[in-house]
C-alpha positions as CSV (number, residue, x, y, z in Angstrom):
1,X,0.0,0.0,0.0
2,X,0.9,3.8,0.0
3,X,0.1,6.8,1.7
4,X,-3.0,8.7,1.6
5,X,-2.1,12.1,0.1
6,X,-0.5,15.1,2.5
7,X,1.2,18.3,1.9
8,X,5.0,18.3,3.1
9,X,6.8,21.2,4.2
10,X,10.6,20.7,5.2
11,X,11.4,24.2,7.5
12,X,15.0,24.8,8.0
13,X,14.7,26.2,11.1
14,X,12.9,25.4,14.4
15,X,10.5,28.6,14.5
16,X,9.4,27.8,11.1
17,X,8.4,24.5,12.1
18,X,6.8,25.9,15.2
19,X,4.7,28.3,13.1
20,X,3.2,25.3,11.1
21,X,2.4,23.2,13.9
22,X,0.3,25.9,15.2
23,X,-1.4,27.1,11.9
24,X,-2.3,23.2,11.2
25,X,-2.9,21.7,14.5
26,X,-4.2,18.1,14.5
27,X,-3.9,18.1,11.1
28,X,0.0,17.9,11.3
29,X,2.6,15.2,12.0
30,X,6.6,15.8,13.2
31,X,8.5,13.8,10.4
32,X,11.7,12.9,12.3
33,X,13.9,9.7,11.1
34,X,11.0,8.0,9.8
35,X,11.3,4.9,10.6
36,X,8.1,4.4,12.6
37,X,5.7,6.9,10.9
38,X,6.7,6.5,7.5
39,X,5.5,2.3,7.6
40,X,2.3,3.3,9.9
41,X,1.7,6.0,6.5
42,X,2.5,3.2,4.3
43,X,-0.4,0.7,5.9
44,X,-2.4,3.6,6.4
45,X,-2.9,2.9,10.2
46,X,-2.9,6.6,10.4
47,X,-3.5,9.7,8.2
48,X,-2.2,13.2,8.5
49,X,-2.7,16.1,5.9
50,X,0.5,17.6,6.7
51,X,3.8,15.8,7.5
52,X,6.1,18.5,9.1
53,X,9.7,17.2,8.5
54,X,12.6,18.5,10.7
55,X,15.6,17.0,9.5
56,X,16.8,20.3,8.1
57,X,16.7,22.3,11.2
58,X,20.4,21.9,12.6
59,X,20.0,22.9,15.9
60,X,17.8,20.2,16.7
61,X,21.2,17.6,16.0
62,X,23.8,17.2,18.4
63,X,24.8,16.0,21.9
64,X,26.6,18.3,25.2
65,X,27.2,17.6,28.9
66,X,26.2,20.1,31.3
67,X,25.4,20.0,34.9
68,X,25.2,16.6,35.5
69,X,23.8,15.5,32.3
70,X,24.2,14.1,29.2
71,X,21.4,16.3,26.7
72,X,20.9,14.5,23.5
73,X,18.7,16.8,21.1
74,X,16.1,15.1,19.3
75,X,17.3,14.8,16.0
76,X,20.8,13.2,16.8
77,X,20.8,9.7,15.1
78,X,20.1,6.4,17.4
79,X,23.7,5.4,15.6
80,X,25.3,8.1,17.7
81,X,24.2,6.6,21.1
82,X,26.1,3.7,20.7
83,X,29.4,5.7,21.3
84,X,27.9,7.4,24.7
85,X,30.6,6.2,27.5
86,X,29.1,8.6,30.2
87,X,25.4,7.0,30.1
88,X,26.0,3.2,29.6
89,X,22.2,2.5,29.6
90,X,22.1,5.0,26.4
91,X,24.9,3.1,24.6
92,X,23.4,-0.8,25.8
93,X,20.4,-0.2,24.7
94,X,20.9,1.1,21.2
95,X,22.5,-2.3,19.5
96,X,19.1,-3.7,20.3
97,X,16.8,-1.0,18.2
98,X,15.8,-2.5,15.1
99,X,19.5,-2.9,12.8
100,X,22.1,-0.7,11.1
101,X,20.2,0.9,8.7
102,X,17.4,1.3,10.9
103,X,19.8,3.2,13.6
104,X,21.3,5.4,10.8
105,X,18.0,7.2,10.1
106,X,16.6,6.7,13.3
107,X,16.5,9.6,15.9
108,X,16.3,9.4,19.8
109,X,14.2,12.3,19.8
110,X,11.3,11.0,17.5
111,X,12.0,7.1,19.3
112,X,10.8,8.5,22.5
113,X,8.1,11.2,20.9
114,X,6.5,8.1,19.0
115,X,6.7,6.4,22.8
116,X,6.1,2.8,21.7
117,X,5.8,0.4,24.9
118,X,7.8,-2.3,23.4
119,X,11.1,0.4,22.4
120,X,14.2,0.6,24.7
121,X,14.6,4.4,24.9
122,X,11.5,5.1,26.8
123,X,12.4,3.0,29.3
124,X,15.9,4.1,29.7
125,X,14.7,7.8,29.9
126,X,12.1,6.6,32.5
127,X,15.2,4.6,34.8
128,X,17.1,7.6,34.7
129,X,14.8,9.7,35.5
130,X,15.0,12.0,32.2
131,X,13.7,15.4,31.7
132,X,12.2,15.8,28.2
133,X,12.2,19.7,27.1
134,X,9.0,20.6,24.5
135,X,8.6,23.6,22.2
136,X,6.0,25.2,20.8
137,X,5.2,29.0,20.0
138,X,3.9,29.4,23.5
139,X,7.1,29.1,24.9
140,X,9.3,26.0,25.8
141,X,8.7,23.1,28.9
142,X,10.1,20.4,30.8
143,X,8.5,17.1,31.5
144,X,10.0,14.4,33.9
145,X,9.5,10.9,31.9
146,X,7.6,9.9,34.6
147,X,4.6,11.9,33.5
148,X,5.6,11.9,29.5
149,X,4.7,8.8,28.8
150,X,0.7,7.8,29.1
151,X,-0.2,5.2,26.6
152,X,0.6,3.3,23.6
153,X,1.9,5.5,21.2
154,X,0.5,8.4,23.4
155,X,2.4,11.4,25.6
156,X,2.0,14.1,26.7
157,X,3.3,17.0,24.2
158,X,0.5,19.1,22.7
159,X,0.1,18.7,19.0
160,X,1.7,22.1,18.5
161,X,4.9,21.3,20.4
162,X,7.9,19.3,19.3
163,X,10.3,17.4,21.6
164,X,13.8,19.2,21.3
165,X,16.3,17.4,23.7
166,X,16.4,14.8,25.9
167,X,18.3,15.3,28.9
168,X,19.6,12.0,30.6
169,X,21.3,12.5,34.2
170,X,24.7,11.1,34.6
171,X,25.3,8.4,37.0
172,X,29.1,8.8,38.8
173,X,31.4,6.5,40.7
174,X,31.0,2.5,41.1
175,X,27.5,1.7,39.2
176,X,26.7,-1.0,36.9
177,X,24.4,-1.2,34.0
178,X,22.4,-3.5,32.3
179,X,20.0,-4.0,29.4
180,X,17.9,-7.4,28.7
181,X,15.1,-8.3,26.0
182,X,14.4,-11.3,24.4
183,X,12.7,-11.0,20.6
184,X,12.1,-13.3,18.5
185,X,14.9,-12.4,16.1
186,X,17.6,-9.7,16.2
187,X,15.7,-6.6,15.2
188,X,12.4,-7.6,16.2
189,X,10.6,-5.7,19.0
190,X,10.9,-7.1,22.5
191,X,8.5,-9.4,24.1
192,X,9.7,-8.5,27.5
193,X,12.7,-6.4,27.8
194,X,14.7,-4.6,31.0
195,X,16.6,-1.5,32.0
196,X,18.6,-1.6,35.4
197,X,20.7,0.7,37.3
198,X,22.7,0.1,40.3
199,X,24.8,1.6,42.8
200,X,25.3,-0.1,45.8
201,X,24.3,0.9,48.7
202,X,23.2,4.3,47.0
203,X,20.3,4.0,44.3
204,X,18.7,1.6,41.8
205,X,16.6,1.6,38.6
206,X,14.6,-0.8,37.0
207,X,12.4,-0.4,33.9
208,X,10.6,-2.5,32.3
209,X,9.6,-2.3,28.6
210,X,7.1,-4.7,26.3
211,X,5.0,-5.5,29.4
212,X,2.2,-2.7,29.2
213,X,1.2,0.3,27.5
214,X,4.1,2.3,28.6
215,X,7.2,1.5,29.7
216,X,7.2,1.2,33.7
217,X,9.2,1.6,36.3
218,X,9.5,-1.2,39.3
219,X,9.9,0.5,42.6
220,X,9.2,-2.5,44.9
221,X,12.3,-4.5,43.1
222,X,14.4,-1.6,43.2
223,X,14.3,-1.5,46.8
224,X,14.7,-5.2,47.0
225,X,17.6,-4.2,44.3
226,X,19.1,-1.9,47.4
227,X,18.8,-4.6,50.6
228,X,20.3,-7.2,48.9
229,X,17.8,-9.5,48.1
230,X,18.8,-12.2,45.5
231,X,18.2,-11.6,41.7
232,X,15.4,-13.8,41.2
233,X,13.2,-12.3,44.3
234,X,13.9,-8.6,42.8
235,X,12.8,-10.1,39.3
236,X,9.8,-11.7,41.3
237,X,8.9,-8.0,43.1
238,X,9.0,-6.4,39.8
239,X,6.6,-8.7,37.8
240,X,4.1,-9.4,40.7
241,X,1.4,-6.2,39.6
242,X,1.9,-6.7,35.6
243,X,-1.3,-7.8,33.5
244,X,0.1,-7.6,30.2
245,X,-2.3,-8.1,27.0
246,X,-2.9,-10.9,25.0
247,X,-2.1,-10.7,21.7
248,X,-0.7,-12.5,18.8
249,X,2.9,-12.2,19.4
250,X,2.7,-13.6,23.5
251,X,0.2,-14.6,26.2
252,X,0.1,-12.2,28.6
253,X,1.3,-15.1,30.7
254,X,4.3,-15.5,28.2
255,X,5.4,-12.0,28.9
256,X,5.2,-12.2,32.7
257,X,7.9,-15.0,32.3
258,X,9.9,-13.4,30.2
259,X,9.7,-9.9,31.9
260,X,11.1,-12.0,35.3
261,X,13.6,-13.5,33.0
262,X,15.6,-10.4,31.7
263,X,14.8,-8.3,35.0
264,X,16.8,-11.3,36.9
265,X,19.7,-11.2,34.3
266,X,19.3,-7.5,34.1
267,X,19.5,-7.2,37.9
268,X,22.4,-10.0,38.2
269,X,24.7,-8.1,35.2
270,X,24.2,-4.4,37.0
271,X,25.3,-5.9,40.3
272,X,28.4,-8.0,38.7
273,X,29.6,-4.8,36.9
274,X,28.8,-2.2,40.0
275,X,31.4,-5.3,41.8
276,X,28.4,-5.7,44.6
């Protein structure tokens, strides 16, 4: 199949693109890397009348550090995450996300804008406790990932506001890191995938991803993470309130197995590196 019909406009800077989105409204999409939108266009799951495409607009490419953080703007390429040495989750995750040619058009910004339950950036933003700074003519604004994600395929940016930068807090000193999924090939989404953190006797995160509408996080196993408790009973405390969907890929049973699967390996890996 092909698209239905839409006007494309290609601004080359961001207030251009912030004009259009609030001339058109609901009748505009954010064309980032494409690679999620531009199938869902193909099968016509979905139909816009404008596709707003940001891949000119320069400023919106490109990584810093400041204050703690490591703020990736949306438009950077998934490819250049996997040579991020100063937020591990970031770097772990990204070999996982579809292949090659997928990550070379691929942004992180559009990845966690298109907030897909079963994709590994939403959950590491929501381990590390993210901030996610929106734009729009009205001014700009920063969302926790906590509150950024609410449903499949659903956040909370306005349809006139774009996601600009992602900013990912550092973790310093002895940590450990790990990310688990199992798919059913290489490239595939996951069935059940986690995110951990872990710094002994100090913090940890665990996020779990494929498992519900949104990624979640898994506070009861983190603070099993934190006393000690072995792998398999902090895997067990963060599967115990899932009620994942049937569908055709996995029971809903299925996935609760998994999920304790890869949050025990994940959990075990974090640990081993963090020498606890």
């Amino acid at each position: 199949m092909k698209p239905a019909g839409f006007a494309y406009h290609a601004p080359d800077d961001l207030d251009h693109a912030l004009d259009l989105l609030a001339e058109l409204g609901d009748d505009a999409k954010v064309l980032a890397g494409g690679q999620s939108l531009v199938p869902i266009l193909a099968l016509r799951l979905a139909r816009f009348d404008h596709l707003v495409d940001l891949n000119r607009i320069g400023v919106l490419r490109g990584v810093e550090r400041a204050d703690g953080a490591l703020v990736v703007r949306a438009m950077t390429r998934q490819r250049a995450m996997e040579r991020v040495d100063d937020v591990p989750l970031l770097a772990r995750a990204t070999p996982l996300i579809g292949h090659f040619q997928i990550r070379n058009r691929g942004t992180v910004g559009g990845s966690l804008a298109h907030a897909d339950p079963a994709s590994e950036y939403p959950a590491v933003a929501l381990a590390l406790d993210a901030d996610l700074e929106l734009a729009s003519r009205r001014g700009r604004r920063s969302v926790p990932a906590s509150e950024f994600f609410q449903s499949t395929w659903t956040t909370t940016a306005d349809p006139d506001e774009v996601l600009v930068a992602a900013r990912f807090p550092r973790w310093e000193g002895r940590a450990g890191f790990a990310v688990e999924e199992v798919a059913r090939r290489h490239g595939d989404f996951a069935l059940a995938g986690a995110v951990c953190a872990y710094e002994p006797g100090a913090r940890a995160a665990i996020a779990l991803f494929g498992v519900a509408p949104t990624a979640v996080r898994a506070p009861a196993a983190e603070k099993a993470m934190l006393a000690g408790v072995p792998a398999d009973e902090v895997a067990h405390e963060a599967v115990r309130d899932l009620q994942p969907a049937d569908d055709v890929h996995a029971s809903s049973a299925t996935r609760v197995r998994l999920a304790r699967a890869v949050v025990r390996r994940a959990v075990t890996g974090a640990r081993e590196e963090a020498g606890a």
